[in-house]
N, C-alpha and C positions, 0 to 999 in steps of 0.2 A: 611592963610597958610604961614607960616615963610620961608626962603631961606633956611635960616639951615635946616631945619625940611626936604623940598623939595631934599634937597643935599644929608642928612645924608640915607633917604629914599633909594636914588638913586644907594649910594656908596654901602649899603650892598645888596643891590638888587644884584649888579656889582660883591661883594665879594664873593658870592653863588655861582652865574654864574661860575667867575673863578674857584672856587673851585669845579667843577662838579654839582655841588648841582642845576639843575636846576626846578625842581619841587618848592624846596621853593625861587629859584629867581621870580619865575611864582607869587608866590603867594604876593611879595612884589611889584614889581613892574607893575604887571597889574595894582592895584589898582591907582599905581601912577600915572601909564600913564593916568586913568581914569580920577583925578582930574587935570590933567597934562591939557589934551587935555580942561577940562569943562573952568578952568583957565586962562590958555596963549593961548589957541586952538593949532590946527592940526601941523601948520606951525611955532611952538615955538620951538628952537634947544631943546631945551631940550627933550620936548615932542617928536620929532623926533626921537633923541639918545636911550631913553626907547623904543620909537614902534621897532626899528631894532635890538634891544638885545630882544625885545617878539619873533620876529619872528625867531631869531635863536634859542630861548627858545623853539619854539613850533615846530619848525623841527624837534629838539632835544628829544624833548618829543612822539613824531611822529615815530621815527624810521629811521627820513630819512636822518639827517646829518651821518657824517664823525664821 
């Protein structure tokens, strides 16, 4: 798994996000965080960064943010 590849994954994940789009951030970056966490594990910044943009993902998708 290249850096590139782990970034470029990361940014449009991010870009979705911003843009309201978060169904299909969901669907980019779970997977990331997936090989994220197999990877670098739990406590890798990165792998952190994706888990707390899921969880505002899945609020979001939830009904219960803002």
């Amino acid at each position: 798994m290249s850096e590139e590849a782990v970034e470029l994954r990361r940014d449009i994940g991010m870009l979705l996000l911003a843009q309201g789009q978060a169904s299909e951030a969901d669907l980019i970056l779970g997977p990331l965080h997936d090989d994220l966490r197999l990877v670098f594990g739990p406590a890798d910044e990165m792998t952190e960064e994706v888990a707390e943009a899921l969880a505002l993902i899945r609020l979001d998708l939830d009904g219960n943010a803002t």
